[in-house]
Structure formats: C-alpha cells, structure tokens
N, C-alpha and C positions, 0 to 999 in steps of 0.2 A: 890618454887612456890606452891601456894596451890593449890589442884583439881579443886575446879569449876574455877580459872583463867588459869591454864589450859587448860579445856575444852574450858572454851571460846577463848581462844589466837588460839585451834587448827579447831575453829570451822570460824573464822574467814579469817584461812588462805584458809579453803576449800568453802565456802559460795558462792563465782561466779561458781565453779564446781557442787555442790551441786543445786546449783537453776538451773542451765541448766537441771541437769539428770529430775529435779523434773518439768521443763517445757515439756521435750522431752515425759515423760511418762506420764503427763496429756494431751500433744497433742494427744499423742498413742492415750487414752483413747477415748478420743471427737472422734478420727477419727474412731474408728473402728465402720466398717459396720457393718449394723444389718444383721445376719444372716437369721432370722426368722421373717417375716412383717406380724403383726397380727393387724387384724382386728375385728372389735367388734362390733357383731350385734345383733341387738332388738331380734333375734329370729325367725325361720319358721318352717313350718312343714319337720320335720326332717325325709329324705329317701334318700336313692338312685335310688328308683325305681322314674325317672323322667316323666315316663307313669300316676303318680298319683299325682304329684305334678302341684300348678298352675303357671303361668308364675312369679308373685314378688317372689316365691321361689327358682327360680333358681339360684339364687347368688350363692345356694351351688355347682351345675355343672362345670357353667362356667368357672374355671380356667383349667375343665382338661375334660369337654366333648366337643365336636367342632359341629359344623353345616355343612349344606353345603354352605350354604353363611353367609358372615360378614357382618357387619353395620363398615362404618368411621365411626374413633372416632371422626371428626370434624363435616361431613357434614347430617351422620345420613344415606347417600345413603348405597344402597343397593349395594356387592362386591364380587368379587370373595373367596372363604376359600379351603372347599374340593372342592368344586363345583371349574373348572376353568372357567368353563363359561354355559349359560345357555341359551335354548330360548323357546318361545311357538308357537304353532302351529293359526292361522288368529280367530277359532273358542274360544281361550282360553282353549280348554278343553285337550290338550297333553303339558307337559311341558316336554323338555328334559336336563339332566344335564350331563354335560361332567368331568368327575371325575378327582381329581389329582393324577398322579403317582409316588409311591414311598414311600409314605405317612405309617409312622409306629404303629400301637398299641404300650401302654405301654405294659410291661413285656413277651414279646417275641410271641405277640400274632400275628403277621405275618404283612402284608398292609392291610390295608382299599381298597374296592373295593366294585363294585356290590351287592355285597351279602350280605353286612352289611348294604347296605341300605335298602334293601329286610328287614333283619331282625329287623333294629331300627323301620320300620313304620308298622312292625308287634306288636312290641310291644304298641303302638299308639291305636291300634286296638282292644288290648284287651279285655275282659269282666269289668277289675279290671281298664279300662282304665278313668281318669277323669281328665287327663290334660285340660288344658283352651282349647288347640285347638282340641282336640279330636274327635268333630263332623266334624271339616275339614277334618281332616285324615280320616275318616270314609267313606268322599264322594267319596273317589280313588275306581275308578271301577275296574283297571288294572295299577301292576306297573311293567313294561314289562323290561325286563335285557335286553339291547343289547348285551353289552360281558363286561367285567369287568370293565371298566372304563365309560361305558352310561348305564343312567336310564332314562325312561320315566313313566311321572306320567300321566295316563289315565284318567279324570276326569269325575264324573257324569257329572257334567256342569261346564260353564265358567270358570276359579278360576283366577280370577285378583290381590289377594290377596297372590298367590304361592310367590310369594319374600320373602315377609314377613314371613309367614306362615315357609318357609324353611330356614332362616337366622335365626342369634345370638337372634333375637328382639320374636324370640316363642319357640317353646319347644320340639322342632325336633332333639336328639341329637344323632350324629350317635358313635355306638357300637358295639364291636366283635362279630359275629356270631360263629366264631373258641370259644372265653371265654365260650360264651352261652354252647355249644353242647360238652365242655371240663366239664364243674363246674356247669353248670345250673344256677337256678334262687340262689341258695342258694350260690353257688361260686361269683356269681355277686351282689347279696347282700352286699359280705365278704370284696370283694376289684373288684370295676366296674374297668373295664380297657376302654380308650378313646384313644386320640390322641392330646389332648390339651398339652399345653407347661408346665403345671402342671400335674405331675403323682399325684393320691389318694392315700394318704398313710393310713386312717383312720378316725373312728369316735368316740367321745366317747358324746349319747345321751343327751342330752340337756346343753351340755357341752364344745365343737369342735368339730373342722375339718380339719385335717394336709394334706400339699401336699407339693410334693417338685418338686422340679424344672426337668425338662428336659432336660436335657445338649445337643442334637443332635435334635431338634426338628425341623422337615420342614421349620418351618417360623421365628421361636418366640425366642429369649431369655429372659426371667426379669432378671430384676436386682437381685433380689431375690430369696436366691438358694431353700428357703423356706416360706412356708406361712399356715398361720393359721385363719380361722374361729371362734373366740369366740364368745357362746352367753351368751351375759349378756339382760336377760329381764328386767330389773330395767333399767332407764337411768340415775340416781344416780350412779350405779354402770358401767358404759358404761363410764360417765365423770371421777369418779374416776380410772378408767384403765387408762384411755390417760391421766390422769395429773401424774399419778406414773409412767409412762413409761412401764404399762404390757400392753399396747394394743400403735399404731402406728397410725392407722387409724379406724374411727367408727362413726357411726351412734350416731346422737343427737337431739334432736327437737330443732329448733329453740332458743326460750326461753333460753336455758343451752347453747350457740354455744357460747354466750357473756364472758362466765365464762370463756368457756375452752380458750378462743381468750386472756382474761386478763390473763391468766396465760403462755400466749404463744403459744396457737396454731394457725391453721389459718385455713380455710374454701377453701373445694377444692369443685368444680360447674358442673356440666355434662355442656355438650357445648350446649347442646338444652334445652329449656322448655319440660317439657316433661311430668309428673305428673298435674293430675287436682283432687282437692277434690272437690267432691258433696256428699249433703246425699239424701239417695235412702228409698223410702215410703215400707217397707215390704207389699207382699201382692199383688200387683200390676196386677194378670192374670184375665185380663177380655176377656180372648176368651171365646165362647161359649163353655159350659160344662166341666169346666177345674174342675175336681177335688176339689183342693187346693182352690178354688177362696172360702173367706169368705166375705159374703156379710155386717157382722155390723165391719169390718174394717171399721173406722170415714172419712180417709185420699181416700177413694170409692169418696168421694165427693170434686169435683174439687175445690170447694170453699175453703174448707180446706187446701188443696194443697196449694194453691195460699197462703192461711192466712197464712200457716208454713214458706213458703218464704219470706214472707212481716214479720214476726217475729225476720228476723237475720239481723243483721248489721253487712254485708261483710266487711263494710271500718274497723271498730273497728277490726274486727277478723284476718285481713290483717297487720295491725298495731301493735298487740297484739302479737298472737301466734306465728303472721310468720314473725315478727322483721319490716312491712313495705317491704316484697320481693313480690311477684308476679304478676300478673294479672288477670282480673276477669276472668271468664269461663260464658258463657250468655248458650250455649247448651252443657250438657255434653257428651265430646267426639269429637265436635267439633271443627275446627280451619281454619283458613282464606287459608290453605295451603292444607287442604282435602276437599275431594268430600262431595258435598251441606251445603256449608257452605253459609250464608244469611246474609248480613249486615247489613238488618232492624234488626234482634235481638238485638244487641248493640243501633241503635236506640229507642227501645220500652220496655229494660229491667229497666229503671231508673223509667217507670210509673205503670208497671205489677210486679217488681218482689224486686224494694229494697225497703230498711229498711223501714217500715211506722206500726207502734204496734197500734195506734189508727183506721189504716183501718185493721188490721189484725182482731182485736176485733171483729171489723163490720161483717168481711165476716163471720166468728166463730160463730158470734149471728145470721146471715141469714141460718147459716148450724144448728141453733138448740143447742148450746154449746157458752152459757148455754140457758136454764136451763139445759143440759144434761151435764153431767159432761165426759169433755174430758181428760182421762188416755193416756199418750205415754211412750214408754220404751224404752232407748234408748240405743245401741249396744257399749259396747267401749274397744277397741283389739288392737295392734300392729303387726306390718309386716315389714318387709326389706324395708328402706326409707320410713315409715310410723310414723315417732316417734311421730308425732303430732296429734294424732287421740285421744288417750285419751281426750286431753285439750279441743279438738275440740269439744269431747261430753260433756263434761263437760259446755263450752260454750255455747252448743247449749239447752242442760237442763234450764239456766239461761234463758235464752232469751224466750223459751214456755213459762216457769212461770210468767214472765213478763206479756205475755196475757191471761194470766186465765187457763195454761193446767199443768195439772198436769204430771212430766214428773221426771221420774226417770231413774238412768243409771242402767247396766246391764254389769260386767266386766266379757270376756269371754275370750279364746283361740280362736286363729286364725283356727285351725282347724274346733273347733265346727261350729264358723262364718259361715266358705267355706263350710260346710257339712248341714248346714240349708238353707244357697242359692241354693244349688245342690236341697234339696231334696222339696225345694219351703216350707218353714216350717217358713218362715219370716213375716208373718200376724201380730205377735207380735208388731214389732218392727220398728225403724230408724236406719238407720244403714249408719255413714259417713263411708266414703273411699273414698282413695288417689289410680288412676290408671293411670296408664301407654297412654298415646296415641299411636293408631295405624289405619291401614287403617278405613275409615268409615265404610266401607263394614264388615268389621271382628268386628269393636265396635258392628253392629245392629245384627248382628248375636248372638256375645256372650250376648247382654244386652237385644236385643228386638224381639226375634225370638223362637219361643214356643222349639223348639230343640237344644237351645243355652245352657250355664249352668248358666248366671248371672240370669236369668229372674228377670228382674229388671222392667224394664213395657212392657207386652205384650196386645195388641187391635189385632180385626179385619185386622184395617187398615196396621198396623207399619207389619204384617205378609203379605199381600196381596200386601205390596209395595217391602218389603223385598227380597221375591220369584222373585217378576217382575225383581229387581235391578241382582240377581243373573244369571239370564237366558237372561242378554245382556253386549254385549260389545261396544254396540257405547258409546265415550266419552260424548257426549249431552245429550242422553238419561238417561245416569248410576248418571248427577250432578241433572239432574230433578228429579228423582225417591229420591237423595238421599238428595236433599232439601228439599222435600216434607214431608219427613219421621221426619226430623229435624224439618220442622213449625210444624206438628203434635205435636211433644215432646214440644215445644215452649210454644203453646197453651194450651198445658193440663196439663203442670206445673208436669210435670211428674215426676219430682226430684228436689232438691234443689241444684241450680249450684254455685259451691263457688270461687274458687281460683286456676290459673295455676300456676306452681311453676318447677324450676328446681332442679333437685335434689344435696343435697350438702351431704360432709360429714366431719367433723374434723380432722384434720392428724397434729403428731408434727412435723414442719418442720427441727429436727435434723436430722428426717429419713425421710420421704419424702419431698422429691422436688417435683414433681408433679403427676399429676394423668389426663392422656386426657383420657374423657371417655363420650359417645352420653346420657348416658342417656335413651334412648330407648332401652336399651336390656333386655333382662328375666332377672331378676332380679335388673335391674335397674344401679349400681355397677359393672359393666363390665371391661372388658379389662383389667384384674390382671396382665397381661402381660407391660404392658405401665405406671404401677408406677413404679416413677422415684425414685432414689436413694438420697439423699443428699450427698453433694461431701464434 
C-alpha cells in the first residue's frame, strides 16, 4: 500500500473521533469566560483625586469607590448603600445617616465608619477642591459624629437636594482615613483604597485603568473577576477595539453604533433618559459688576440668542447624528418629573425657538449683523457618554453659516473646556454639551447661580429667585420659585435646547449579556457590578 493511501485509510478510520475532539475544543474555546471585561472610553480627566474631578468623570471611581447611598438600577430612586438608612430633620437643615456595619476597606485598611466620612467631605472642602458639587459641600456648617456608625450633616440652610448630592448620582465618595494618615496624599494617589466590589489595581495615564474584583465584598459580586478602563480618544479606534475583540464594551456616537451592530454587536440603554444636549452662549454673567462680563459679546443681545435658535434644525439633527433616538429638550435641565417644570414651553417652543433660517436672518439684521460682521467659535471636545459632541459642532457651524455668521470650530481637551467654564473665560465661544439631569435645584445652582461652577447664564433675577428657592421648604412654594426661574430661561433664550437622549453603549454580546444600569450616576456608565456575563 502506498503512504498517502495509507494515511488516508488511517485517517478515515479515526475522523468521527477526531471531529468530536476537534468540536469539544472549539466549544472549550467559545465557552471560556472572559476573565478581564474591558471597556472603552472616549477619555476624561485623568486622577484619583475625586475632590477635582467633575461628575461625567466619575466612570473612573465608580467600580471601587462607594457612596453612601445608591441609585436603582431600574427606578433611578434614591437607596440604601453605606448609608442604611437616612432622615432629616422638619427644617431640612440636619440630615442624619446611619452607617453600615461591618463594612471593609480594600487592602487591610480596617471598616468604614464615622471617621472616614469625617474625612472624605473633608476632602470636599479643600482649597484644590473643584468637584461639580463642591459648593454644596462647602455649605456644611457642622458635621457632628454621633459614635461610629451616625453622622449628621449640619446645614447652612435647607438642602433638599442631600439624596442626591450623597448618592452614586454626585461625587461624595467615601475613603480611608486609617490610608490617609498611614501613606498621605502621595500613598493615595499610588493606590486609593474604597470599599467598592472592584479593588484599584492601577493606572497607566491616558492609557487604563485595572481593577479586580472583590471576592468577600458586603453586597456585590461581578461576574467579572477583572475589569479594565481603556481610553481610546479617536472613536475610529474605540470601534476598531470592540470589532477585534480588545475592548467588550465602549462608548460610540451614534452614527458608528450601525457598523458595530452589522458586524455583530448590539446596543446596551441605561433604563432612564437621562442626558440632554444643549449649547450654551459663552459669556453669559450679567450680574451687576461681575468682572468677566464682556460687554461686545454679539450673543448680549437677546435677539441673537433667539436668531442662533432659530438657525438649527433639531428634527434634522435628531435624525442624523442621533440615528432618529431621542426627545426634544424645550428648557435645559428641565423635565415634566422635576420641580418647575411648565407645559406652555412645549406649547410655544415650535413658534419662538424651531428651525426658521429666514426669520433667523431677520432678527440678525434687527441686531445690526450685517452690516456688522458676526464671527462665532465654536467649542468641540469629548467626555464619558459624549461621543457625539464633535459632529454636533461640526453641525452646528453648517447651520450659522447658512445665515450669514461666520463660525469656526475650535478642537479642545476636555480639561481645558472645564477649566475655562470654571474660570468664566468663555466670552469667546459656543460651547454644546451633553449633561446629566438631576434635581432642579442643584441644575440652577451649578448653571445659574453666581457661586455655582457652570455659570452658564447668570441675571439679577435667576440669583434673587435662586436664594429665595434655597431658604424654603414648602413644596408650593419651592415649584413656583422654580417655574419662575425656568420661564425666565424660556424667555431670554438663554441657551439653545436640543435633544434628551439615554445613554447607550456597544458591547459584544459573546461577552456580555447585559448591563442594567439608571443612567443617572457620576459618570453616567455605572453599576460595573451588574454586567452580566454571557453563558
């Protein structure tokens, strides 16, 4: 017999043996679990110190630093976490939180108690402090230790907003006082130690973020014994991850969700709406004697305002960028489910505030422009669940030009962005952005309250209703003050209100099954804990 018939005779005898092994070990294959579930994001300002970071940056925390209360991942309500339970005192102004016990630091750093809440809203407080809520925490007059498992928050005034302000959904995260006063700032820089069901294992800058799992953790186990933070700021490079299999789940704009979907992926949804874009007039501080206020800012003139509104076709852009998802947004920050919310806005935004380029012209030429030549610049940056801000500026340039404004983009870092709103240095510019909703009271403080950090548009009035809203607790009182403040914004076209939108993200459904998550928490991408495994 010759060799190759041979072979073949002996290949024949063995071929139902052979294709089993060779089934068994391609099932192997498919089946094994991903060890490490990485994630892939646009990018934020990169720290540990969560005392300077703004709330869409949190995504990087949240797997392993904890709050004292949680948001449902369904309902979005506000939950027991370290806190087991909480209440306040008829005035608003004492809030008491009853701690849980037993509760451990990563790497042998003792329990959570009193003292580390003492020392997290100390760091809150700092000089270097510019967290989004930072002027909240700043209004604790006294935060009184009962004995290690009660704290009370003493407040200058009211704070109806403490839920929130102390849950997943802001930037309160609590931390060892024992790591502090062992290793310092520069030890906790090295490796922060929490109490989340994700230990920190590392960072390497503008590159990850590794955490591994918590095997014994009070509440939580993932599925996942490991997880990782990439940032890819290109979203070219964001889709090429998830279609090669180095990334699981990730951030996409819209526009590219399509691609990833035709090649197999699928589109995971926070359970709430919960992101609104608008773009915001740089410049905006007309209190009396403000510094920063420049008076030949074009957009000073309400007429403009209005014309810049009347210049964009929301329906087109809806269509377009955001694949046909959302709904409109008529006041930003607004919602039919928060305090002062007005249903004439929806009746009277189709005649005040959409698409019409030939009355935009009109008001443009009643403001003097032309003959005066109107220059705009317009801002365009990415952030966690923000991937469509680019296009959006990009967009929104097209459309000025339309009616005679000369309008150019300006691509920036997120950082510089946050540090030009901070320092009120935005006179320049337009600047969209995609945020977060949360109580109304906390939106007019951070957007419209001269001590806030958006200052996005501050008057007389929006400061004088502000104050009044913050110094009562009757429920009647707190929806009329906070109506008011909202017709104001309504009326003066104080920004341009675009689109609610929930937030999504891509994941390949080899490795994840699913992902419940509200949507409303610091960083938008929450509950790392509660993605599901594929079986």
């Amino acid at each position: 017999m010759r060799r190759s018939t041979l072979v073949k005779s002996t290949l024949s005898m063995h071929v139902p043996f052979l294709l089993v092994l060779l089934v068994l070990a391609l099932a192997s294959t498919a089946a094994a679990p991903v060890k490490r579930l990485i994630f892939a994001s646009a990018g934020f300002p990169e720290s540990n110190r969560f005392w300077i970071i703004g709330r869409p940056a949190h995504l990087q925390f949240d797997p392993f630093l904890e709050t004292l209360l949680d948001i449902d991942p369904k309902t979005g309500e506000f939950i027991p976490r370290l806190a087991e339970k909480w209440q306040a005192s008829p005035d608003l102004k004492e809030w008491t939180f009853f701690l849980r016990k037993g509760v451990q630091f990563h790497n042998g750093f003792g329990e959570f108690t009193a003292k580390d809440v003492v020392h997290s809203h100390s760091l809150m407080i700092r000089e270097d402090a510019i967290a989004t809520l930072t002027g909240f925490w700043r209004s604790v007059e006294e935060l009184k230790v009962v004995d290690d498992y009660q704290v009370v928050f003493r407040m200058k005034r009211p704070a109806a907003t403490m839920p929130y302000a102390a849950s997943r959904a802001a930037d309160l995260r609590m931390v060892s006082k024992a790591q502090w006063d062992q290793e310092g700032l520069e030890g906790f820089d090295k490796r922060p130690v929490g109490t989340g069901s994700y230990r920190y294992v590392g960072r390497q800058l503008g590159q990850s973020i590794t955490y591994e799992r918590v095997e014994n953790h009070w509440r939580e186990k993932p599925e996942f014994q490991e997880l990782e933070i990439k940032i890819a700021r290109e979203e070219s490079t964001r889709l090429a991850l998830l279609l090669t299999g180095e990334a699981h789940v990730g951030d996409l704009p819209r526009e590219l969700q399509q691609k990833a979907i035709d090649r197999g992926m699928k589109i995971l949804s926070s359970q709430l709406a919960t992101d609104w874009l608008s773009v915001y007039f740089g410049g905006q501080f007309h209190l009396p004697g403000d510094p920063k206020f420049q008076a030949e800012v074009p957009w000073h003139d309400k007429r403009v305002r209005q014309a810049l509104n009347m210049a964009v076709n929301r329906q087109e852009l809806m269509e377009t960028i955001f694949t046909g998802k959302g709904d409109r947004m008529y006041v930003s920050g607004f919602q039919p489910y928060l305090e002062g919310w007005n249903p004439a806005w929806k009746e009277q935004f189709d005649q005040l505030y959409s698409y019409n380029p030939a009355q935009a012209k009109a008001l443009l030429a009643q403001a003097g422009y032309p003959p005066k030549p109107l220059k705009v610049k317009i801002l365009s940056y990415v952030s966690p669940g923000e991937s469509e801000l680019p296009q959006v500026a990009e967009a929104l340039g097209i459309y000025l030009q339309a009616v005679g404004i000369d309008a150019t983009l300006e691509s920036l870092d997120e950082a510089k962005v946050n540090s030009m709103v901070r320092e009120k240095a935005t006179s320049c510019c337009l600047q969209p952005n995609i945020i977060g909703l949360r109580p109304t009271e906390e939106w007019l403080r951070l957007a419209h309250h001269s001590k806030g950090t958006g200052h996005l548009f501050e008057d007389e009035f929006l400061e004088q209703k502000y104050l009044e809203l913050t110094q009562t607790v009757d429920p009647q009182v707190r929806e009329q003050l906070a109506r008011e403040m909202g017709d104001h914004l309504f009326e003066a076209f104080a920004d341009i209100p675009l689109v609610l939108l929930f937030n999504e993200v891509v994941a390949d459904p080899k490795v994840v099954a699913e992902w419940t998550y509200p949507g409303t928490g610091a960083g938008r991408s929450t509950h790392f804990h509660l993605l599901k495994a594929a079986k």
